[in-house]
mmCIF file of the C-alpha atoms, coordinates in Angstrom:
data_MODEL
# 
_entry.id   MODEL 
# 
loop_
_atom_site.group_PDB 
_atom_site.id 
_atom_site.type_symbol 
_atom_site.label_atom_id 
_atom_site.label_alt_id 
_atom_site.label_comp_id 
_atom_site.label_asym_id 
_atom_site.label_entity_id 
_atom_site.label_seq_id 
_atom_site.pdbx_PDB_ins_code 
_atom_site.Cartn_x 
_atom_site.Cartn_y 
_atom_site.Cartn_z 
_atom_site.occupancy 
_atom_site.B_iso_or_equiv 
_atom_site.pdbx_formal_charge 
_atom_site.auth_seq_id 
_atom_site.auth_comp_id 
_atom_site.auth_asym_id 
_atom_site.auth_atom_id 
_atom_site.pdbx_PDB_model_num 
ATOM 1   C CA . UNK A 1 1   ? -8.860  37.195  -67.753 1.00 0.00 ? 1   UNK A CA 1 
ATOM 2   C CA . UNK A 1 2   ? -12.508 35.942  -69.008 1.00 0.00 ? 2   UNK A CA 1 
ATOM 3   C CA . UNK A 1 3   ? -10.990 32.591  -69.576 1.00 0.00 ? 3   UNK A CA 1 
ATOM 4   C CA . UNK A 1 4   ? -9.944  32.457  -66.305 1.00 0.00 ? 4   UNK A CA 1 
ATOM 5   C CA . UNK A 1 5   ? -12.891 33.159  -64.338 1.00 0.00 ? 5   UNK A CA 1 
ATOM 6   C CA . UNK A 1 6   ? -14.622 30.826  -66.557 1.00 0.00 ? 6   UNK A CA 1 
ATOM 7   C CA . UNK A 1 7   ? -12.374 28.196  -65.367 1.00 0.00 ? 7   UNK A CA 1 
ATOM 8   C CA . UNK A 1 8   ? -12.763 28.825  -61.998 1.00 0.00 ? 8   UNK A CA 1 
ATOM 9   C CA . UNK A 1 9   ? -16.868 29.280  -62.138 1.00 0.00 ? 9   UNK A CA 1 
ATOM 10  C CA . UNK A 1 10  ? -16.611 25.720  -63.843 1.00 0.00 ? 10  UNK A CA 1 
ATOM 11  C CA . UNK A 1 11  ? -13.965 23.865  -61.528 1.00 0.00 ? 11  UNK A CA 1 
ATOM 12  C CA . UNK A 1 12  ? -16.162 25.346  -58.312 1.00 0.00 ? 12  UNK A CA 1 
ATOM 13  C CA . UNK A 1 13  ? -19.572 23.702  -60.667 1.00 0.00 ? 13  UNK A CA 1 
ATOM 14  C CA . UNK A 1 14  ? -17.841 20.063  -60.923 1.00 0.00 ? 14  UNK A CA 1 
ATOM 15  C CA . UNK A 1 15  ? -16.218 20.774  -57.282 1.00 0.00 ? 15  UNK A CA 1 
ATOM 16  C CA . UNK A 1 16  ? -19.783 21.211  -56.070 1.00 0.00 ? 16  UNK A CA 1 
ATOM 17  C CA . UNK A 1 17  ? -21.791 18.653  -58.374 1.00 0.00 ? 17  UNK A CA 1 
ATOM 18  C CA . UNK A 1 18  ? -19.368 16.118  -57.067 1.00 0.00 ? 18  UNK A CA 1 
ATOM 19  C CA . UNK A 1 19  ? -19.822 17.139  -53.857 1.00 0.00 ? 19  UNK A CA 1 
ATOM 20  C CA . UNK A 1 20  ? -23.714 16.904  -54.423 1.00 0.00 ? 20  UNK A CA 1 
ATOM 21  C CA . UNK A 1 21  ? -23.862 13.649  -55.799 1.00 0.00 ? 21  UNK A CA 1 
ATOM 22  C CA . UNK A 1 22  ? -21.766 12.085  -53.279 1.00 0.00 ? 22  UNK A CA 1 
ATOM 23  C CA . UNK A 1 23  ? -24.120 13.044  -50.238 1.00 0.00 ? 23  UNK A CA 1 
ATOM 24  C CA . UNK A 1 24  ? -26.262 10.758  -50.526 1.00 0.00 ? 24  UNK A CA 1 
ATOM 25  C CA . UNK A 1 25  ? -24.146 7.893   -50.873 1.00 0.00 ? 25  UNK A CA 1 
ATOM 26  C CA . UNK A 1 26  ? -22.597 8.713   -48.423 1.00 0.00 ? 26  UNK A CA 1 
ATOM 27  C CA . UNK A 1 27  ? -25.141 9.220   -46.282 1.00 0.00 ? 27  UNK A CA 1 
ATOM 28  C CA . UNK A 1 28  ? -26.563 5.723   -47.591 1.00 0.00 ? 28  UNK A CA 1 
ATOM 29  C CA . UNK A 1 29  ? -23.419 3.368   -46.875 1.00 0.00 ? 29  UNK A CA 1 
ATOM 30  C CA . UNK A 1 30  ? -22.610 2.704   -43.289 1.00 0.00 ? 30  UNK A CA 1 
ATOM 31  C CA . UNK A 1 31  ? -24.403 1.528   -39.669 1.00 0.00 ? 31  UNK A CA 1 
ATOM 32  C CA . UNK A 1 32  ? -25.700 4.539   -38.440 1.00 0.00 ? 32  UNK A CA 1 
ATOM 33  C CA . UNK A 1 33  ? -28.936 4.361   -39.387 1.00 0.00 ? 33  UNK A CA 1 
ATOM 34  C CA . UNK A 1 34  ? -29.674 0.670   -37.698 1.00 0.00 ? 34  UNK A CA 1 
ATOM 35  C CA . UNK A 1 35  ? -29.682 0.090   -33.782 1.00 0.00 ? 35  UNK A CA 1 
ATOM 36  C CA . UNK A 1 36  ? -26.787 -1.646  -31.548 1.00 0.00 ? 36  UNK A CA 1 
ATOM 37  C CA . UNK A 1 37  ? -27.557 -5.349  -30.878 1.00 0.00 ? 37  UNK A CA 1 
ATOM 38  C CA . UNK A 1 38  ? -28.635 -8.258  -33.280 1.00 0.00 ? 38  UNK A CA 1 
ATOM 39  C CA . UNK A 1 39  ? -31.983 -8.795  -34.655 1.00 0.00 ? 39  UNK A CA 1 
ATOM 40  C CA . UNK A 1 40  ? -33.350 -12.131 -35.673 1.00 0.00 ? 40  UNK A CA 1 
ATOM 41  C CA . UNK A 1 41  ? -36.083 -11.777 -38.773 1.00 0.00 ? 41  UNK A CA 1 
ATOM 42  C CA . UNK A 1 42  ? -38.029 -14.890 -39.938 1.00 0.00 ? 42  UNK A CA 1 
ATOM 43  C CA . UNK A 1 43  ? -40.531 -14.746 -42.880 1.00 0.00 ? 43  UNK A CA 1 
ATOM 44  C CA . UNK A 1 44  ? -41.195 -15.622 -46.287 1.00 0.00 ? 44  UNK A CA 1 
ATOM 45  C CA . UNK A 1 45  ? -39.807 -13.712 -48.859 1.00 0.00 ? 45  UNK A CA 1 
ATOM 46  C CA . UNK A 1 46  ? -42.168 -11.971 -51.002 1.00 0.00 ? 46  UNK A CA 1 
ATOM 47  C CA . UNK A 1 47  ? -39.357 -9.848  -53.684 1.00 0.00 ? 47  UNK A CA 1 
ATOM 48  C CA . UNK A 1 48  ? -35.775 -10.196 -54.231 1.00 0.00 ? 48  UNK A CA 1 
ATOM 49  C CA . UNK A 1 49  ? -33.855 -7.685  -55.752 1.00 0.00 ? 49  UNK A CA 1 
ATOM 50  C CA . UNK A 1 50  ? -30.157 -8.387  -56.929 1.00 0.00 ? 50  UNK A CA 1 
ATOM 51  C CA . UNK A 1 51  ? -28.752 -4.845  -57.733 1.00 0.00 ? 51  UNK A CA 1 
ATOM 52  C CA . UNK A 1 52  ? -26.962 -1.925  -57.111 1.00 0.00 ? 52  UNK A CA 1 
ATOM 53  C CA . UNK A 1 53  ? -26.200 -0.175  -54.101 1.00 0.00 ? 53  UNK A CA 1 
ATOM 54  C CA . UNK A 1 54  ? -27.454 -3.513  -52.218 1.00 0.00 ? 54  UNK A CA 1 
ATOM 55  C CA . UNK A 1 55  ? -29.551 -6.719  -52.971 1.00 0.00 ? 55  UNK A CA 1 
ATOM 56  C CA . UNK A 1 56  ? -32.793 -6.447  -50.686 1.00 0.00 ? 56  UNK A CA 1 
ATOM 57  C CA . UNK A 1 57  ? -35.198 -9.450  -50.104 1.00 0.00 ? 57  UNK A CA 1 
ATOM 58  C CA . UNK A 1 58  ? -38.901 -8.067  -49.017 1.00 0.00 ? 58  UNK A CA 1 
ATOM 59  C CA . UNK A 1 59  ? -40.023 -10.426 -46.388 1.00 0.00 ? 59  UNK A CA 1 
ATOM 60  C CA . UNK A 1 60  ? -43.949 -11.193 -44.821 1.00 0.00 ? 60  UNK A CA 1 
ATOM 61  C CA . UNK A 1 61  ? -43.656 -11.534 -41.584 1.00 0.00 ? 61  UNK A CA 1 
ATOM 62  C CA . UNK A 1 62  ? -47.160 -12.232 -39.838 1.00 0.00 ? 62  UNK A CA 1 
ATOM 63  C CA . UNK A 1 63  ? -48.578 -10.190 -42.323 1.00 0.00 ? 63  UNK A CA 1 
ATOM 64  C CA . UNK A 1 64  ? -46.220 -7.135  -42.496 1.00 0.00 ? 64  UNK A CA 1 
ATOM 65  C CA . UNK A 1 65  ? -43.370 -6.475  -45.096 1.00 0.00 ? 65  UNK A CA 1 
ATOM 66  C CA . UNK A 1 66  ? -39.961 -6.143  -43.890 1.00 0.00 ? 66  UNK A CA 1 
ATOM 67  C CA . UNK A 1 67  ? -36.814 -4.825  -46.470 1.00 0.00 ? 67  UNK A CA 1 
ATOM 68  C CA . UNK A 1 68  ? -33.531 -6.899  -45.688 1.00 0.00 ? 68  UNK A CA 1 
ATOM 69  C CA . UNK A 1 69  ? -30.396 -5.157  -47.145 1.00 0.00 ? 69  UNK A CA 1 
ATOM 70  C CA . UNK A 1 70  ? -27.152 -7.172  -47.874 1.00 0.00 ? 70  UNK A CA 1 
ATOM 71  C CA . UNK A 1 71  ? -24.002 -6.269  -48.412 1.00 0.00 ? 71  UNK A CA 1 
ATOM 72  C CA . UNK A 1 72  ? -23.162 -5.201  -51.953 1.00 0.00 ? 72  UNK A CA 1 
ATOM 73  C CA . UNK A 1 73  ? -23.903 -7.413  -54.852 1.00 0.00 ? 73  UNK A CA 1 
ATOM 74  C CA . UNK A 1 74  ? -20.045 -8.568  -55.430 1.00 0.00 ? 74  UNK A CA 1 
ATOM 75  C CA . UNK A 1 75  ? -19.719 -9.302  -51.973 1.00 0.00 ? 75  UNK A CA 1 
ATOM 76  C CA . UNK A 1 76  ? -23.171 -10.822 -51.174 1.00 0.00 ? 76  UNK A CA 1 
ATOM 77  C CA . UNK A 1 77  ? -21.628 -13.116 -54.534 1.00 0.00 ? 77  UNK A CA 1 
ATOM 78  C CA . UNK A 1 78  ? -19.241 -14.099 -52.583 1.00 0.00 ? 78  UNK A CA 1 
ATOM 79  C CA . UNK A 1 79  ? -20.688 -15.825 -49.917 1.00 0.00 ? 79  UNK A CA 1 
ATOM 80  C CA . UNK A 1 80  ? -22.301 -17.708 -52.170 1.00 0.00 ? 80  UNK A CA 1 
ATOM 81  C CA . UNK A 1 81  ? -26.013 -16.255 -52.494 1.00 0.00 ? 81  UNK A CA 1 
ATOM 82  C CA . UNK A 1 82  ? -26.313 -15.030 -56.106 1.00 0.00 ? 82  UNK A CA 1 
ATOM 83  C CA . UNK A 1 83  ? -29.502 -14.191 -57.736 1.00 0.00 ? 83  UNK A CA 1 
ATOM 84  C CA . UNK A 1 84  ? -30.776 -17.969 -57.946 1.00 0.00 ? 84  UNK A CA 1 
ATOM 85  C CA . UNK A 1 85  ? -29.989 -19.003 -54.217 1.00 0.00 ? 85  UNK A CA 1 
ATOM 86  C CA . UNK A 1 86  ? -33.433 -18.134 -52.737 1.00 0.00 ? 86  UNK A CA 1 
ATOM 87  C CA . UNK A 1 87  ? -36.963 -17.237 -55.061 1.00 0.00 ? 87  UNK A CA 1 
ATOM 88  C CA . UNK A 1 88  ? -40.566 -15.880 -53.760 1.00 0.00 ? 88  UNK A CA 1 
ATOM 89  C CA . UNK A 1 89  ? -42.097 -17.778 -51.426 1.00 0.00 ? 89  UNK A CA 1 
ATOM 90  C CA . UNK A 1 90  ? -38.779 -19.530 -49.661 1.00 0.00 ? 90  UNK A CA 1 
ATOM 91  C CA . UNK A 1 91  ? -38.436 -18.787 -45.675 1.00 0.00 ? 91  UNK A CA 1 
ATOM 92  C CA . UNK A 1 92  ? -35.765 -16.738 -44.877 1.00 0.00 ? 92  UNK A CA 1 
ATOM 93  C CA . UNK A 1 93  ? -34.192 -15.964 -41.475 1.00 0.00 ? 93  UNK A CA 1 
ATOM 94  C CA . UNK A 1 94  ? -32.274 -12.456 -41.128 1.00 0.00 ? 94  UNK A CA 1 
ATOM 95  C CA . UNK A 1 95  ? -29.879 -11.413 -38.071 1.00 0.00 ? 95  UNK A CA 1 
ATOM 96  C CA . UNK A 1 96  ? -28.649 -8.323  -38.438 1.00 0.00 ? 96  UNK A CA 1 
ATOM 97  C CA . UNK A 1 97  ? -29.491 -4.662  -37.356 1.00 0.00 ? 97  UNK A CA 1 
ATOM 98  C CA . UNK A 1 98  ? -32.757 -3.213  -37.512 1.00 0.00 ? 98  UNK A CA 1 
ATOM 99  C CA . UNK A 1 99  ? -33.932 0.138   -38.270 1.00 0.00 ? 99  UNK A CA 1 
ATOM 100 C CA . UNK A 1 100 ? -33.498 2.871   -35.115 1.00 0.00 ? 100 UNK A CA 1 
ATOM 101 C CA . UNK A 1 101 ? -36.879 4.719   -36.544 1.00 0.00 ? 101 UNK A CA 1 
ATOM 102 C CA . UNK A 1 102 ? -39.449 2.589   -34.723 1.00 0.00 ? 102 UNK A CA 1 
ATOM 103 C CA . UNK A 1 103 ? -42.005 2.916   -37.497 1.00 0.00 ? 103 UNK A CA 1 
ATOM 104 C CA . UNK A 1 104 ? -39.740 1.735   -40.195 1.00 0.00 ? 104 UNK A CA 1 
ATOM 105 C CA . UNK A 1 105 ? -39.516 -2.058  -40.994 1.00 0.00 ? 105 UNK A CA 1 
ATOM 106 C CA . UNK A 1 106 ? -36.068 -2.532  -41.695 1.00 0.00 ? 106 UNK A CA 1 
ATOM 107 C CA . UNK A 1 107 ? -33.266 -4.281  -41.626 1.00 0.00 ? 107 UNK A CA 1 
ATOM 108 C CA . UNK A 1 108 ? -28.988 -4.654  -42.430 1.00 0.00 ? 108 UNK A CA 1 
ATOM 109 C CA . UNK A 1 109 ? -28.371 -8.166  -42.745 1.00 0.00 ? 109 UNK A CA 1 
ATOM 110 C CA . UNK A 1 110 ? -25.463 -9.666  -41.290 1.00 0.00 ? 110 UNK A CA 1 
ATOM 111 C CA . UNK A 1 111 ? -26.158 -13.076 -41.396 1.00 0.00 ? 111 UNK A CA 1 
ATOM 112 C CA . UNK A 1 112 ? -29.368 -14.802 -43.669 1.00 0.00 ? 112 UNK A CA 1 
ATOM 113 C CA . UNK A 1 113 ? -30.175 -18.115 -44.161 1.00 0.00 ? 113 UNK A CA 1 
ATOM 114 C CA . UNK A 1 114 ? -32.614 -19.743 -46.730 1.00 0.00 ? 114 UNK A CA 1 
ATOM 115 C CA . UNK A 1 115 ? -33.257 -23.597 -47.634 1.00 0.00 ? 115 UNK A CA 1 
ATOM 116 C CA . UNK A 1 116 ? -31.026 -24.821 -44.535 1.00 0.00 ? 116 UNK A CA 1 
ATOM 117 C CA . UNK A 1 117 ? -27.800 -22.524 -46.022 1.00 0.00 ? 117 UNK A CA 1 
ATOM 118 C CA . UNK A 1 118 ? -26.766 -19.426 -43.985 1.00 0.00 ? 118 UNK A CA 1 
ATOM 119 C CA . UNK A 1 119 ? -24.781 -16.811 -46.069 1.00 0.00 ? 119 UNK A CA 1 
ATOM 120 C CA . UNK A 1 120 ? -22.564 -14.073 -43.927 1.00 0.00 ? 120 UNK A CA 1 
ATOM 121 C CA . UNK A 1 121 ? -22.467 -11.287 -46.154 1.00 0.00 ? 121 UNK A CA 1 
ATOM 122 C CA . UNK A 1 122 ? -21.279 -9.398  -43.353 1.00 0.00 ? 122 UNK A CA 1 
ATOM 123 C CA . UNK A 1 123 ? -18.768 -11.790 -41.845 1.00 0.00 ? 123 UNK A CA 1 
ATOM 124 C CA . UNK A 1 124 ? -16.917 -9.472  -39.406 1.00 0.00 ? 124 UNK A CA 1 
ATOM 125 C CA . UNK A 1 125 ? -20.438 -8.299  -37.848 1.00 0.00 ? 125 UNK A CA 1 
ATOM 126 C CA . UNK A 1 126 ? -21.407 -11.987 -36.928 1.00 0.00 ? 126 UNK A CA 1 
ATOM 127 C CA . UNK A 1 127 ? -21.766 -12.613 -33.238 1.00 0.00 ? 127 UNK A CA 1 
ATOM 128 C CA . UNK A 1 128 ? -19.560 -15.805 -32.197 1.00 0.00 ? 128 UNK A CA 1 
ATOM 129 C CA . UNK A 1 129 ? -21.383 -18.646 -31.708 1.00 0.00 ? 129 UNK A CA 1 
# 
């Protein structure tokens, strides 16, 4: 009888931790924080990171900083932009989706180009030509 209830008090813990955890992944991953339309970003990049849950370049842009996401590592791999493709101080040009809160300065790359290469990391989301 105790043995029960102690499974059940620690199956509804793990239900609920895993539950917990996977909120704000969740709530991470997907569009819905970015605004319909494309957005066209040109600056010099200023920080790259090439990590988990997405690569990010930080990008001046007339004297503001601007966070481009990509897709995930594997896939931004993929295309062919891998940790040495681009360094500090190259000009990059994002399309993509920009932030829908106004105030932030940020960006879901679709499409990014750097030294005369342009890398769809989000193929499917590229306008046609």
């Amino acid at each position: 009888m105790i043995s029960d209830r102690i499974a059940r008090s620690a199956a509804r813990f793990a239900l609920l931790a895993a539950v917990m955890t996977g909120v704000p992944a969740a709530a991470h991953h997907g569009w819905s924080w970015t605004e319909d339309g494309m957005f066209e970003l040109r600056g010099i990049i200023t920080d790259i990171y090439f990590g988990n849950p997405h690569p990010t370049l930080d990008v001046d842009v007339e004297g503001e900083s601007w966070r481009v996401e990509l897709a995930t590592p594997s896939a931004t791999t993929r295309t062919g932009f891998t940790e040495d493709t681009a360094k500090v101080g190259d000009e990059v040009t994002a399309l993509g989706n920009r932030s829908r809160e106004e105030t932030e300065r940020r960006m879901k790359a679709v499409r990014i180009t750097v030294n005369g290469k342009s890398y769809d990391v989000y193929p499917s989301r590229v306008p046609p030509a």
